[in-house]
SEZA-693185 format. One record per residue (C-alpha): x, y, z; residue in one letter; residue number from 1. Coordinates in nm, 2 decimals. Layout:
<pts>
PT        u        v        w   r     k
PT        X        Y        Z   a   NUM
...
</pts>
This chain:
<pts>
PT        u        v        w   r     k
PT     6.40     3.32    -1.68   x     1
PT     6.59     3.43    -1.99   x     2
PT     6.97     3.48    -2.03   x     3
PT     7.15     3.68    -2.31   x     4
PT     7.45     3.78    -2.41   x     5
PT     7.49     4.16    -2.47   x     6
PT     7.61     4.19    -2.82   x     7
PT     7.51     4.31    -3.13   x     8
PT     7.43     3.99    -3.39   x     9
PT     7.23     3.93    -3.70   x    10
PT     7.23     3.62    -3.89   x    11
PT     7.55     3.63    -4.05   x    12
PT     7.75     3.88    -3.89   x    13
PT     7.91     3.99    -4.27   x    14
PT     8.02     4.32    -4.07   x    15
PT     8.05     4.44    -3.74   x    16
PT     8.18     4.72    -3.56   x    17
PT     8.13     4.99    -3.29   x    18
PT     7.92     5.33    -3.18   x    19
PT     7.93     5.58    -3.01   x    20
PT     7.69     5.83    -2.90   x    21
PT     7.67     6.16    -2.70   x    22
PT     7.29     6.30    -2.55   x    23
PT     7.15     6.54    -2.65   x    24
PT     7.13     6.82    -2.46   x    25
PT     6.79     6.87    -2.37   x    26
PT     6.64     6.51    -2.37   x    27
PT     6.85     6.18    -2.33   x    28
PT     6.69     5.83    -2.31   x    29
PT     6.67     5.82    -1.90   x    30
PT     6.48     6.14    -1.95   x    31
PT     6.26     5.95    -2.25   x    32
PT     6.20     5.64    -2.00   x    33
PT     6.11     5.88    -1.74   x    34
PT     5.88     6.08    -1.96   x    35
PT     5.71     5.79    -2.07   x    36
PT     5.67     5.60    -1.70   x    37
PT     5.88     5.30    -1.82   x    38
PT     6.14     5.36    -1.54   x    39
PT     6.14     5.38    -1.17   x    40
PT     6.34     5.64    -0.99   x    41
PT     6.60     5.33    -0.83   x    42
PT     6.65     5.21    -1.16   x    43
PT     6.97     5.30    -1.45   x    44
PT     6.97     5.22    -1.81   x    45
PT     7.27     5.03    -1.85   x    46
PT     7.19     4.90    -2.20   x    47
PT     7.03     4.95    -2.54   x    48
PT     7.00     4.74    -2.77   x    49
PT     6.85     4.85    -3.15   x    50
PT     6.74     4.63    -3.43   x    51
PT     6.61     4.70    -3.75   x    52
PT     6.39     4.51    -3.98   x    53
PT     6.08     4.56    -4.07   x    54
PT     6.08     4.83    -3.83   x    55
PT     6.32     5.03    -3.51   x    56
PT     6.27     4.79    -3.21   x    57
PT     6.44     4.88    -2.91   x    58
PT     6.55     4.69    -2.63   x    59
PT     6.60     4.90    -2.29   x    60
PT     6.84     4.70    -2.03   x    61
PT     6.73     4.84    -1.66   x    62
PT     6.90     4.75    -1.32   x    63
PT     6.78     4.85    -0.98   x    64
PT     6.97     4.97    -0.67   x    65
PT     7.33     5.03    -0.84   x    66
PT     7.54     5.22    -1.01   x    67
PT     7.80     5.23    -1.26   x    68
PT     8.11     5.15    -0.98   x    69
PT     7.91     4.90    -0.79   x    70
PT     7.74     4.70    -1.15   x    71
PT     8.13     4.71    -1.28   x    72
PT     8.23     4.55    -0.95   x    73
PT     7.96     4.27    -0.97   x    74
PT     8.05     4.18    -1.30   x    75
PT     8.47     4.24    -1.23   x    76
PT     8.35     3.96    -0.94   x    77
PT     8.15     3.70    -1.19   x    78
PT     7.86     3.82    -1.07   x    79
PT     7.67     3.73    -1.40   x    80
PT     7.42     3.70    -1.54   x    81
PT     7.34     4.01    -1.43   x    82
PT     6.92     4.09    -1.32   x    83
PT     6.77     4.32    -1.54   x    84
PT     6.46     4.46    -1.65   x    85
PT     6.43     4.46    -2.04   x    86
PT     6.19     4.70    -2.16   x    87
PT     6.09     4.64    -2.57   x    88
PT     5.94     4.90    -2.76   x    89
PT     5.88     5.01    -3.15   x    90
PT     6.01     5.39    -3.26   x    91
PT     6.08     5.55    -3.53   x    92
PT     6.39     5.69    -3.63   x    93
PT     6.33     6.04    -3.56   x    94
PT     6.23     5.94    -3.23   x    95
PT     6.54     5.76    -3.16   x    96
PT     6.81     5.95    -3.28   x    97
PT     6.66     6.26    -3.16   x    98
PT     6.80     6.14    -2.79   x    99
PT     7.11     6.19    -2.87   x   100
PT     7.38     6.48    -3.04   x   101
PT     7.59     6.28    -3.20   x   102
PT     7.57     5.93    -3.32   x   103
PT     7.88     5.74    -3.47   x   104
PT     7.89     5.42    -3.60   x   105
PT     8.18     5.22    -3.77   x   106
PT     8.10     4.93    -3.98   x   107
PT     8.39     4.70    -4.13   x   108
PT     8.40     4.32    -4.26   x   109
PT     8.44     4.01    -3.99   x   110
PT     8.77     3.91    -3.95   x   111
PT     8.62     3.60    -3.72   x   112
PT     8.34     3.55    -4.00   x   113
PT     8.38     3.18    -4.01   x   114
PT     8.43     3.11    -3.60   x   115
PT     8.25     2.94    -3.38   x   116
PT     8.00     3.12    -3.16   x   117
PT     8.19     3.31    -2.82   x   118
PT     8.40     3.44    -3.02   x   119
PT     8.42     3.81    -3.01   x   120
PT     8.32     3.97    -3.35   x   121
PT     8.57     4.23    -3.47   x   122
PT     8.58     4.41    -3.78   x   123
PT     8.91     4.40    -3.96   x   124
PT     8.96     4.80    -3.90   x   125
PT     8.82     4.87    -3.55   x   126
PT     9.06     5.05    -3.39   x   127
PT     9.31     5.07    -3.68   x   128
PT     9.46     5.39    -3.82   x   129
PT     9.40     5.47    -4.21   x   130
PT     9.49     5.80    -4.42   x   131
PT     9.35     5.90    -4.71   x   132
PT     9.41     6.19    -4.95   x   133
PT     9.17     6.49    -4.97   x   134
</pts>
């Protein structure tokens, strides 16, 4: 059995940040799993996790019998680690982002760069306001 921590890490963690995403409207990765018998009808995609190197490898977190208010409640509880199914699997980008209508990403430099690990990453502007001129 293998345990993880949900995060987003590469080897020196120079910057880090958040995303956000909205489906698309006609497809959305449930529908993807579905369409491509990697998920079973009890199951919900709670988690995706994409690296990039060589090429787009993605990691599909799956959990049976919940659903978002009961999973919350477990882990509220200290229910954790959490049982999963992890799906892998190689795309391409066009693939991947075509699941979804937007994509947003934020990227700004570690203000925990030199911690220890459990720690949580931050970038030095997530969440801050900035103003610019036009």
């Amino acid at each position: 059995m293998n345990v993880e921590t949900f995060e987003a890490s590469v080897q020196y963690n120079d910057m880090v940040g958040s995303v956000s995403v909205d489906n698309a409207d006609q497809s959305s990765i449930s529908c993807w799993l579905d369409e491509h018998n990697l998920k079973e009808s009890n199951e919900l995609l709670f988690g995706i996790k994409l690296s990039i190197e060589d090429n787009v490898r993605v990691v599909f977190l799956l959990i049976t019998g919940e659903n978002m208010d009961t999973l919350k409640a477990k882990i509220d509880d200290g229910q954790v680690p959490v049982q999963v199914r992890r799906i892998e699997k190689v795309m391409t980008f066009p693939e991947f982002f075509s699941l979804f209508k937007r994509f947003s990403l934020t990227l700004s430099p570690n203000q925990n760069k030199h911690t220890t690990k459990g720690i949580e990453f931050k970038g030095i502007l997530e969440g801050m306001k900035y103003q610019y001129e036009d």
